[in-house]
C-alpha positions in Angstrom: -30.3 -21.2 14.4 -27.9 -23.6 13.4 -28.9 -27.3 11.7 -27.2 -30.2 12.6 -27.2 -34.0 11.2 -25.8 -37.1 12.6 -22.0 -37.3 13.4 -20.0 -38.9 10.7 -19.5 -38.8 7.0 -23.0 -37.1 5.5 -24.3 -37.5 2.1 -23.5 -34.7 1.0 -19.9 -35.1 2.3 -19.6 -38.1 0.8 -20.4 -36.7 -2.8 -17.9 -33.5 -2.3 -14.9 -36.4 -1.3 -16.1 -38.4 -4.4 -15.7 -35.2 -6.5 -12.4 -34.2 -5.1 -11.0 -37.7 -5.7 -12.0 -37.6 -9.6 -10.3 -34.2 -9.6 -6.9 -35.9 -7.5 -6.8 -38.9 -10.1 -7.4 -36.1 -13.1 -3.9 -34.8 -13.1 -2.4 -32.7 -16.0 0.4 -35.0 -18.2 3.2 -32.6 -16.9 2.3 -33.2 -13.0 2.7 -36.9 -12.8 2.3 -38.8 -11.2 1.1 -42.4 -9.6 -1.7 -43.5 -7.8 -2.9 -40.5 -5.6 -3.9 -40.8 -2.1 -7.3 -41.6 -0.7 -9.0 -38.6 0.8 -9.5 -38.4 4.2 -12.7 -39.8 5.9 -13.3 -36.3 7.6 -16.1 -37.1 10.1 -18.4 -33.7 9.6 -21.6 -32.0 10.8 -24.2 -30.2 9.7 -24.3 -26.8 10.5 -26.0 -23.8 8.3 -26.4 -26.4 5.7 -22.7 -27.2 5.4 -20.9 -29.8 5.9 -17.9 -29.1 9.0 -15.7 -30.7 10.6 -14.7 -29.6 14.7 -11.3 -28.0 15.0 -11.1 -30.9 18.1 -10.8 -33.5 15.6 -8.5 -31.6 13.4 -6.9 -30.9 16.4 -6.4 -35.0 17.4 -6.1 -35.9 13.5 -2.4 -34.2 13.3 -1.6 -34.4 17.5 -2.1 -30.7 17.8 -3.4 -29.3 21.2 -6.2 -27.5 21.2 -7.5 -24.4 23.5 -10.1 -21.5 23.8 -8.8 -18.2 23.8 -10.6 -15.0 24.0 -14.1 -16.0 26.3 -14.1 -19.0 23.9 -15.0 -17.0 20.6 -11.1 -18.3 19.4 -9.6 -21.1 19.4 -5.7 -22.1 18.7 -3.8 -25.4 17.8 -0.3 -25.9 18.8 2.3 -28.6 18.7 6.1 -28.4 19.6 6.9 -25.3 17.5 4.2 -23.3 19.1 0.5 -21.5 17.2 0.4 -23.6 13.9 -3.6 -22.5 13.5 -5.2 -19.6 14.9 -9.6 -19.4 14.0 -11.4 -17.0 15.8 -15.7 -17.6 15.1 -17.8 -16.1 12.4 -14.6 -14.5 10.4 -13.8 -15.8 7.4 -10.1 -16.1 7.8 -7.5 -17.8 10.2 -3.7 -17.5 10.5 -1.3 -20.2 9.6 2.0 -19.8 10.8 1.3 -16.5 10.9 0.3 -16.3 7.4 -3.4 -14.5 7.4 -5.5 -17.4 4.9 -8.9 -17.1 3.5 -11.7 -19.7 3.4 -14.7 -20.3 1.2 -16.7 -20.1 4.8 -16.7 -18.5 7.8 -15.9 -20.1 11.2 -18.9 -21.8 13.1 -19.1 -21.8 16.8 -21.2 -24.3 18.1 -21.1 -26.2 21.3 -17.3 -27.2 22.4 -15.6 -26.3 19.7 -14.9 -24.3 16.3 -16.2 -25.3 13.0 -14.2 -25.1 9.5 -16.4 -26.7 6.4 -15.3 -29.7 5.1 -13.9 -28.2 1.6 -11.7 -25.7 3.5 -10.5 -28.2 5.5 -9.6 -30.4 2.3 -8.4 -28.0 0.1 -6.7 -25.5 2.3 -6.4 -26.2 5.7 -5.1 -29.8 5.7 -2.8 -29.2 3.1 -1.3 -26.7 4.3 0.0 -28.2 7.6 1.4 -31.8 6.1 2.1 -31.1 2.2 3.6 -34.3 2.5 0.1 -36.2 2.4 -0.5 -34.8 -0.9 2.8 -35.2 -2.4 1.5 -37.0 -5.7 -0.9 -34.3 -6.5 2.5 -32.3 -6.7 4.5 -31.7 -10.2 7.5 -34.8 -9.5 10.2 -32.2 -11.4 11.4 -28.9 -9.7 10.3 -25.7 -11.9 12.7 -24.5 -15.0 10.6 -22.4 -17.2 8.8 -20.0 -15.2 6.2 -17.6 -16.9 5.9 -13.6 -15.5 2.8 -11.6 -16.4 2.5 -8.2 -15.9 -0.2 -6.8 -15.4 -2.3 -4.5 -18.1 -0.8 -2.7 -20.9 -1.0 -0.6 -23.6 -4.7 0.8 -23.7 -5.3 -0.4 -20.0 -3.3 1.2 -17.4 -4.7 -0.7 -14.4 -5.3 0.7 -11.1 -3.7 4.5 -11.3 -3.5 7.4 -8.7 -3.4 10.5 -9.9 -2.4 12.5 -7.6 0.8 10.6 -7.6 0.9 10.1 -11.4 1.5 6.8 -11.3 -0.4 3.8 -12.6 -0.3 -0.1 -12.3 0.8 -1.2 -15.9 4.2 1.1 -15.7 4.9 -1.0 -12.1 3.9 -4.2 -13.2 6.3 -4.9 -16.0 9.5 -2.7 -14.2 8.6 -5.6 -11.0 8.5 -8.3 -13.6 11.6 -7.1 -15.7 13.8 -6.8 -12.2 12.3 -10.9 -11.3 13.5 -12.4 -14.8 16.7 -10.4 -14.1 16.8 -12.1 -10.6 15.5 -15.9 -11.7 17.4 -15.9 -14.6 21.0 -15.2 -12.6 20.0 -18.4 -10.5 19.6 -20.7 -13.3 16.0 -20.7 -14.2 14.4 -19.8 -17.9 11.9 -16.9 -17.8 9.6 -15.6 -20.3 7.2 -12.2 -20.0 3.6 -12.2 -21.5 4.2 -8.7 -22.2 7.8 -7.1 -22.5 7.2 -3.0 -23.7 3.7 -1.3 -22.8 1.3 -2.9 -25.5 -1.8 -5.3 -25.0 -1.6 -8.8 -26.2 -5.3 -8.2 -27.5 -7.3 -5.0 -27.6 -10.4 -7.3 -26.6 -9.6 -7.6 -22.9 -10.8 -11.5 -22.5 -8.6 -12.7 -25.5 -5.5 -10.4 -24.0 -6.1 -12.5 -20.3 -6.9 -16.0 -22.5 -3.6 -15.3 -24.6 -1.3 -14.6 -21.1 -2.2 -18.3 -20.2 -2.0 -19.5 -23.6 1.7 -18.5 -23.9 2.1 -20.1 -20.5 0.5 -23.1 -21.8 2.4 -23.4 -25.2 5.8 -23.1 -23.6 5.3 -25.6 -21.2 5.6 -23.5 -18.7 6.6 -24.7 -15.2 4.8 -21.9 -13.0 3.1 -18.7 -14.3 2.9 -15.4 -11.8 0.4 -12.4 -12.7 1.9 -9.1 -11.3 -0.5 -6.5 -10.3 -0.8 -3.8 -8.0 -4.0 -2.5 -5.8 -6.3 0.2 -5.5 -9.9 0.8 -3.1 -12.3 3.5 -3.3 -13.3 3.7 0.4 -10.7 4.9 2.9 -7.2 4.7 0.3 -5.3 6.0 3.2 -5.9 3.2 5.8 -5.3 0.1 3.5 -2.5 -0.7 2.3 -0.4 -4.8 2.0 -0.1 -7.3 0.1 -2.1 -9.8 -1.2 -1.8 -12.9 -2.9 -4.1 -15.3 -5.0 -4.5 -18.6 -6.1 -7.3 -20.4 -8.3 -10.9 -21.1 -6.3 -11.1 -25.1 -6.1 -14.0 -26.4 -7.8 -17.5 -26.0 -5.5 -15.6 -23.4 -3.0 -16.2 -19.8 -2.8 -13.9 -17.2 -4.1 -12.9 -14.6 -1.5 -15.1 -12.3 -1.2 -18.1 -14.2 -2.3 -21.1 -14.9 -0.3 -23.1 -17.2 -2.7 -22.1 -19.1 -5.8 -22.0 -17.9 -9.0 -21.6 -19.5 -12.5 -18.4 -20.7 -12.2 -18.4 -21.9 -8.5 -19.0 -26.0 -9.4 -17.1 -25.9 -12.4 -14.1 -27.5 -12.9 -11.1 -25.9 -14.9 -7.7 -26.9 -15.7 -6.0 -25.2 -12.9 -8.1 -26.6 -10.5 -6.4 -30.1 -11.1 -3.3 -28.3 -9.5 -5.1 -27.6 -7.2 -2.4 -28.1 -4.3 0.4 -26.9 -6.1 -1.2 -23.7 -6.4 -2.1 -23.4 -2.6 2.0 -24.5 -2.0 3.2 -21.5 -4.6 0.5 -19.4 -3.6 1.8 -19.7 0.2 5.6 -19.4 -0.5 5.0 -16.0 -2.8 2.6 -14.8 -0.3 5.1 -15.7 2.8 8.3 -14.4 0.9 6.5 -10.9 0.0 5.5 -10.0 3.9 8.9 -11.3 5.1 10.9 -8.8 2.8 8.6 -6.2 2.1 8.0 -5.9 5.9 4.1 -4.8 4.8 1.0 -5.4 6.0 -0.8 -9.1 5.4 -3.9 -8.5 2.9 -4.3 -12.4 3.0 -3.6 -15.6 1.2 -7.0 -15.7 -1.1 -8.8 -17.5 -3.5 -10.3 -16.3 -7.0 -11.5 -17.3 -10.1 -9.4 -14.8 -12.0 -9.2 -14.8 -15.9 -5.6 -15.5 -16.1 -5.8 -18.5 -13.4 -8.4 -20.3 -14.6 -7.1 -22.4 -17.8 -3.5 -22.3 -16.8 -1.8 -25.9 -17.1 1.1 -25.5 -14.6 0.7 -23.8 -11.2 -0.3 -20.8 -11.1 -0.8 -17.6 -8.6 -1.3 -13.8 -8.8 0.4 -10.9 -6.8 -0.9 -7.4 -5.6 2.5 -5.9 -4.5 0.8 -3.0 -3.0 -2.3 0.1 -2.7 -1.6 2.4 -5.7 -4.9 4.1 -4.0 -2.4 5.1 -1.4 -0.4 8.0 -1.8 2.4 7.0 0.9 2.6 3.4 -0.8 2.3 4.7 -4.0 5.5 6.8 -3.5 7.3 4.0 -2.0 6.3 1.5 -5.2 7.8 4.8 -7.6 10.8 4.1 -6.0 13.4 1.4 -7.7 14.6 0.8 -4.6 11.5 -0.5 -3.3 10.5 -2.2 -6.7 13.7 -4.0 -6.7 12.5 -5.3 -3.1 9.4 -6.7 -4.6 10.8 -8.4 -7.0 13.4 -10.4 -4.4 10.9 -11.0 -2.1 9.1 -13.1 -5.3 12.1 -14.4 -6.4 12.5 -15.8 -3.0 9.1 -17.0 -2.8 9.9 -19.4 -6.0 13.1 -20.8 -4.6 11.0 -21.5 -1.6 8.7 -23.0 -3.6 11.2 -25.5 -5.4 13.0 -25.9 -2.1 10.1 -27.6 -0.2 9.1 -29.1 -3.5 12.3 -31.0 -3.6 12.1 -31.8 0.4 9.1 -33.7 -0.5 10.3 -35.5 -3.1 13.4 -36.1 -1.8 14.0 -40.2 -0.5 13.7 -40.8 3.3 17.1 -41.2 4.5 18.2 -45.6 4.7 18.1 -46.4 8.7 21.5 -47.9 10.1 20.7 -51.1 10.1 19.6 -51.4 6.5 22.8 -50.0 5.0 25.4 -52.6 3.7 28.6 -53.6 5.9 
């Protein structure tokens, strides 16, 4: 049975927006900027012990039109150009634009409406329908250096089907090879943590810590980990992309159905933590658009070579290994050479809307000199 409080801003609420707003006003010398906004006054509710707030006031907050679908177990919110949010009850997704997103929660059904806890809602859902309102937690400058990490090496292959004779390592720096070619034809300095099939470190946590370090000592702009996927059960059904981004502080990772040691700590990422979600979303788009493969999600995770980056930061599954017919589409340069547009695109997308932000409003008429 669900447990409710009083309408309006709990304690506990209260506390999470006090957190968030020291992480806003702890921002990273290279992000910049000036006095961030004040977080939203969310009014919440108590249900399952967490603090939600109703998709209707979401729903009023951005003059979006809300309405049941499916026997009232789903619920969508619409404006002008159609769908923008699509939550269905007791999944632990919603679509975006399309674009499938994970929370840290699942959807609560409860009286008139759908429920979305209060961090999602801050750190994922909000943000990703007005970037706009969080334009000073964004980096002021559009990206120049741009750091590409493929994944493994050396001793570790990665994920690696056999019956294909392929492995992860060998596609990981061939995808990350054909983006520096790509980025570095349209004006933008790349550097690889890796360039031949070696480790950085044969103890694996140093070799992650190290990938972030070099991002971190170059001054890196943005930093992309390039991976490919595997599962155990049913490797013939899944196959997609997926793409990750660094769990804010106090929010589950994907996956997760409890905390864990890391869940309320802060680390340097997570003071980007909007500039990640805004990378995270234009990689994620970009890869479904060109690759034309199935949507995995847009998740969260504490991942080693997130965690202490100091410029944004996301990580790429390009595709199931596990599967035979996606594995031989990956050996193919063809394909590869996809992948690695369809990222390329995603980070011009990403310094597009960057610079759409930032850009100055346009003087009215009236205003402008005779």
């Amino acid at each position: 049975m669900a447990r409710f409080s009083a309408r309006g801003v709990s304690v506990a609420a209260a506390i999470w927006l006090a957190c968030a707003a020291s992480t806003f006003a702890q921002q990273p010398v290279r992000v910049a900027p000036t006095r961030p906004a004040a977080p939203v006054l969310w009014p919440t509710t108590r249900i399952h012990n967490i603090d939600c707030v109703s998709m209707r006031d979401l729903a009023a907050r951005f003059d979006l039109k809300a309405a049941w679908t499916r026997s009232q177990l789903a619920m969508t919110l619409s404006d002008a150009h159609g769908v923008r949010f699509a939550f269905e009850a007791s999944q632990h997704d919603f679509y975006f634009d399309g674009l499938r997103v994970f929370l840290g929660e699942p959807v609560f059904l409860d009286r008139d409406s759908l429920w979305v806890s209060l961090p999602d809602v801050i750190k994922l859902v909000a943000p990703l329908l007005r970037p706009e309102e969080h334009v000073f937690q964004l980096p002021t400058a559009p990206p120049k250096i741009i750091v590409l990490d493929p994944g493994h090496g050396g001793g570790d292959p990665g994920t690696e089907n056999k019956r294909v004779g392929v492995n992860e390592k060998t596609f990981a720096l061939d995808v990350a090879l054909r983006v520096k070619k790509t980025l570095e034809s349209r004006g933008w300095q790349v550097l690889l943590t890796r360039v031949d099939d070696r480790e950085l470190s044969p103890v694996k946590r140093t070799d992650l810590q190290m990938r972030d370090d070099l991002a971190n000592k170059n001054k890196a702009d943005l930093f992309l980990s390039i991976h490919f996927n595997s599962v155990e059960r049913d490797p013939d059904r899944v196959t997609g992309v997926e793409t990750y981004t660094m769990s804010p502080q106090f929010m589950l990772s994907t996956g997760n159905e409890e905390k864990d040691d890391m869940t309320d700590k802060l680390f340097p990422s997570n003071k980007l933590d909007f500039a990640n979600l805004l990378f995270g979303a234009q990689i994620h788009r970009a890869m479904l658009a060109t690759l034309k493969t199935p949507d995995r999600g847009f998740k969260r995770g504490r991942r080693s070579v997130l965690r202490f980056l100091e410029c944004p930061g996301a990580l790429v599954e390009c595709g199931y290994l596990s599967n035979n017919t996606e594995a031989r589409r990956v050996a193919t340069p063809e394909f590869r050479q996809q992948i690695a547009e369809a990222i390329a695109s995603g980070v011009q997308a990403y310094a597009n809307t960057l610079a759409a932000l930032h850009a100055a409003p346009a003087e009215p008429e009236a205003t402008k000199p005779k």
